[in-house]
N, C-alpha and C positions, 0 to 999 in steps of 0.2 A: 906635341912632341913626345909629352910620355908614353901618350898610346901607342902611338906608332914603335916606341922602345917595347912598351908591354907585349905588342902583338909580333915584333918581332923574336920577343923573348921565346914566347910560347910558341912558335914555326919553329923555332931551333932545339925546342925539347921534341918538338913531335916528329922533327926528322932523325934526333938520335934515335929516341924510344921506335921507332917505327918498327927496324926490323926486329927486336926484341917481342913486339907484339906479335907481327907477323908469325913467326916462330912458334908460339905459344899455339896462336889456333891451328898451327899445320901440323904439330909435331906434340903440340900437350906438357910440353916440355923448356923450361927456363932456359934449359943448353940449345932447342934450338933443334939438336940430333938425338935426343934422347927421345922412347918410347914413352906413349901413355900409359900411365901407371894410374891403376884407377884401387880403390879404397873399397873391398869385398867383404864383404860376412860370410857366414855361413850361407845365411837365410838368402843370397843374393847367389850364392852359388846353385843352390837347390832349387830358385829360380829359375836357374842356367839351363839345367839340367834338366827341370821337368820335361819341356816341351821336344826334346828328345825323347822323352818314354812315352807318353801318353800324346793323343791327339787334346787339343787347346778346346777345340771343341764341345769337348763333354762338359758334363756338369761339375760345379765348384766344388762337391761334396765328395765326387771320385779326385778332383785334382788334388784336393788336402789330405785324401788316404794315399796318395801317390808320394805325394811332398814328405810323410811321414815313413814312406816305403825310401824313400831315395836318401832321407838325412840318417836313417837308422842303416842303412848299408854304407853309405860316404863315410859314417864317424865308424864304426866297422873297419874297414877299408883304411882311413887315413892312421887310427890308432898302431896298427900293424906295419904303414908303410911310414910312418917316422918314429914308431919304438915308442909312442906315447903310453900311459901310465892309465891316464883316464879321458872319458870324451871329452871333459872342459880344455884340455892340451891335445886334443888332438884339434880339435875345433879352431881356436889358437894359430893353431899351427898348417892349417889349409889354407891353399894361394890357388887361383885361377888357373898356372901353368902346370898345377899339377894333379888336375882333372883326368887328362888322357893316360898317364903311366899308373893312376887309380882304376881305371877301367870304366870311367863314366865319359859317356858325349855329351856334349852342349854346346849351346846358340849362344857365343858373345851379341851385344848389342847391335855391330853390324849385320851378323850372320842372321838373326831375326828381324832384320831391315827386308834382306833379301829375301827372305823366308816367307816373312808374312806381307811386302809391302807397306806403301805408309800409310793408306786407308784402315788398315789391321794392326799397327805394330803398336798404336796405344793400347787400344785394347786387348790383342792376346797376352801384351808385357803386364798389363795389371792386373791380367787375370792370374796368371803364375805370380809372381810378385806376391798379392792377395794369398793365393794357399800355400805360400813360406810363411808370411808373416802371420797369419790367421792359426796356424799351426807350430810357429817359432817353438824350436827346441824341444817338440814333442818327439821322442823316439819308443819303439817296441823294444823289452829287453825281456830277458831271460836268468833270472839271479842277480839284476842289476845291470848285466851286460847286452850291448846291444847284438844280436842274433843275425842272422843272412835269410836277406826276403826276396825267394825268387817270385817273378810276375810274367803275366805273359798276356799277349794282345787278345787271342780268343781259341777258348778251352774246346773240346769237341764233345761238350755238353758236361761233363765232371771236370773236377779239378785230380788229377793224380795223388798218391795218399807219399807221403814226404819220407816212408822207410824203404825208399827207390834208391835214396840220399844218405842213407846209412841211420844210425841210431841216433843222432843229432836232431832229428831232424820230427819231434813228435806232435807239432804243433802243425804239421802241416797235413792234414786228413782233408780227404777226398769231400769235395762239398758238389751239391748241386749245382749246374749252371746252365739250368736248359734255357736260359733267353739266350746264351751264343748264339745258337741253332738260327737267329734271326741274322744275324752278320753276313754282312757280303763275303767276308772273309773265312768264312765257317767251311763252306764247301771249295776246293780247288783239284783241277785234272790237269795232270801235266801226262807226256808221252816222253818217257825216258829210250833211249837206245841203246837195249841190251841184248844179250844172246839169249838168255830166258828167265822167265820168269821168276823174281826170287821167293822164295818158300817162308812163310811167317812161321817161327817156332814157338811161338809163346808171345802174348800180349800180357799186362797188366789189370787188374780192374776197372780201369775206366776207359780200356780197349787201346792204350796206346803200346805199338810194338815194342817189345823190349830185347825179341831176337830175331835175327833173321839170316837165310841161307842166301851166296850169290856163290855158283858156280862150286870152288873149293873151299871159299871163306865164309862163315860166320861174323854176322858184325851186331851191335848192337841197336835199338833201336833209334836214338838219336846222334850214334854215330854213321850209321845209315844216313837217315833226313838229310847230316848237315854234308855229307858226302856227296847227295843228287841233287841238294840246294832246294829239297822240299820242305812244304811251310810246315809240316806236321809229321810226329809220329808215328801217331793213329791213322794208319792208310789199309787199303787193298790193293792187290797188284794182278793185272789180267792181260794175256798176250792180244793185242789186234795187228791186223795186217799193216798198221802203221809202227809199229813196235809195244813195247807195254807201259798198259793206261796203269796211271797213278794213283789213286782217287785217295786225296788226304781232308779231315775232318779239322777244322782248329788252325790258329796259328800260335805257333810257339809251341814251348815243350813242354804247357798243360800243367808248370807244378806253380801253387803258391795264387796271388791275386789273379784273377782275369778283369783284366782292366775295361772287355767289352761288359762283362757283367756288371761290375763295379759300376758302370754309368749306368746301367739299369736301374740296381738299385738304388743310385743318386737319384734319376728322374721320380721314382717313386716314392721319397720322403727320406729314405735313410743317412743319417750323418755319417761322419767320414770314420769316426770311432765305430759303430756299427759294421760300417762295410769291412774292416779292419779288424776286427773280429768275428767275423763270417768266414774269413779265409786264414788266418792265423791264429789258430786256438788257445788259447791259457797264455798268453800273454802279455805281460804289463806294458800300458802305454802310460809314459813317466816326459817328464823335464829335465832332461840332464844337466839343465842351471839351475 
């Protein structure tokens, strides 16, 4: 008789609790209707983030200079957009929701579900994951302060010299990157449909346009690019009876890491401090904790 009381007791807590559980696994949430609210660090954002900038693919030693490029811009970036004082309060002070109005993309956990599948998602998540935490709180600074690190996927054999960017900007000289030149990405021809041909007035030293003529207007050269939705530049421009060929060197706008080279020189022994100093001159790499 008691059992049958016991077992009836215990059916009657599990039909109350039931939908309370229920709720928890659909919703994450004790109300039921409320949102999963999930428990973020820094290190777990810059996680987020990586696999937006860099392919997953490369080597550990290019993702941890990347990890270091993306926390050194974020704490940058958030100290400014909440009026913080220093990186430990700006740090602090970052949420997931306000990644986008900072100017960063990122893979929440389902979005790298879809991304990578579930064959892939353990391991490209621990490989990002690994170059947050293997690099935790490592940033580039400039007097203490952390600096603005541009990057870009593949240079068109140099990197651009950073007083393109004004006088700020003296840490960024033009380096070597002739392993681009291997990227599938290095060479692209597109046929634009124009009345004619625009006139290059001046390139930079590492040949990326910085003026050019269309018709009445003058534009610049990455105002240009981002106008014809070309990957680069550093191009030439030639009329054919199909209209004019495009031919651009590089992708992206060549200032700062190249992240095709940067895995280069991962595959070939160099740490992520190295690589990071190859592309960003006289800069301190510090712990901001």
């Amino acid at each position: 008789m008691k059992e049958k009381i016991k077992t009836g007791i215990s059916v009657l807590i599990i039909l109350i609790l039931l939908p309370y559980v229920a709720a928890v696994f659909r919703t994450g949430s004790m109300t039921g209707t409320g949102e999963t609210i999930r428990e973020m660090d820094l290190e777990d954002l810059v996680a987020e983030i990586l696999p937006a900038q860099m392919p997953v693919n490369y080597e550990e030693e290019a993702l941890k200079a990347q990890a270091v490029v993306i926390r050194t811009n974020l704490l940058r970036e958030a100290m400014e957009f909440y009026g913080s004082e220093t990186m430990e309060e700006a740090a602090a002070a970052l949420q997931e929701k306000d990644l986008d109005a900072l100017g960063f993309s990122h893979y929440t956990p389902e979005e790298q579900l879809k991304l990578w599948g579930y064959d892939s998602l353990e391991r490209y998540g621990e490989k990002c994951a690994s170059a947050a935490e293997d690099t935790a709180g490592l940033v580039l600074t400039e007097n203490g302060a952390p600096v603005d690190l541009p990057y870009h996927a593949v240079s068109a054999g140099k990197t651009r010299d950073g007083s393109l960017l004004g006088g700020g900007y003296a840490y960024l000289e033009s380096v070597d990157c002739s392993g681009d030149l291997q990227s599938a990405d290095y060479l692209k021809i597109v046929t634009l449909d124009l009345s004619e041909v625009p006139e290059i007035l001046s390139r930079d030293a590492a040949g990326y346009v910085t003026e050019v003529r269309l018709g009445e207007e003058v534009w610049g050269g990455e105002e240009f690019r981002s106008r014809y939705g070309l990957g680069s530049s550093c191009f030439t421009a030639e009329e054919t009876e199909e209209g004019v060929r495009v031919t651009t060197k590089g992708l992206g706008h060549g200032l700062g890491l190249s992240m095709y080279q940067a895995n280069l020189q991962a595959l070939s022994g160099m740490q992520f401090q190295e690589i990071l100093q190859y592309f960003y001159k006289g800069l301190e790499c510090i712990s901001f904790f």
